[in-house]
N, C-alpha and C positions, 0 to 999 in steps of 0.2 A: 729259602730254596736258592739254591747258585745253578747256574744253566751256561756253558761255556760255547762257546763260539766264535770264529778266526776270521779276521777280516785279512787277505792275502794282501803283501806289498804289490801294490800299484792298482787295487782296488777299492772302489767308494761304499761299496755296499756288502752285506750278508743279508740272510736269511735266517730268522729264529724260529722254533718251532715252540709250542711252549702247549705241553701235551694237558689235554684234559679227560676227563671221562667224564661218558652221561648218566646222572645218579637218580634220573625220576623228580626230584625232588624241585619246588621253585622254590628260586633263590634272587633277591637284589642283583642288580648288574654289579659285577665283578670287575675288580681291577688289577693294571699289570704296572709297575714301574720298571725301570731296567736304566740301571745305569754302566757307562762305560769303564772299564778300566784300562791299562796299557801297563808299557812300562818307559813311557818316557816323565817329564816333570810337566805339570803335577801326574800325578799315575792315572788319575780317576778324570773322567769329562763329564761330558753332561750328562742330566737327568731327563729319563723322557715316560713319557707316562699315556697309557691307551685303557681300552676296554676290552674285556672278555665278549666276543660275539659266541653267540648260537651257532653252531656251525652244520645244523640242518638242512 
């Protein structure tokens, strides 16, 4: 899944949403990775990595 998002010149931060639905069912805690891309050299930055919370 690709998820796009704009970080604006002269800002440090965004906001990512990263949409789930509730299916009833349990499941192991889930995970997210997301890595950066740009377009400067190299294109791509770092790798950052979290968890799916419950959002209850």
């Amino acid at each position: 899944m690709s998820l796009l998002s704009v970080v604006p010149a002269g800002q440090l931060t965004t906001e990512v949403a990263i949409p789930t639905i509730a299916d009833g069912v349990t499941e192991p805690e889930e995970a997210v990775r997301i890595q950066l891309f740009g377009f400067e050299e190299p294109p791509v930055g770092p790798i950052f990595t979290g968890r799916a919370e419950d959002g209850s």
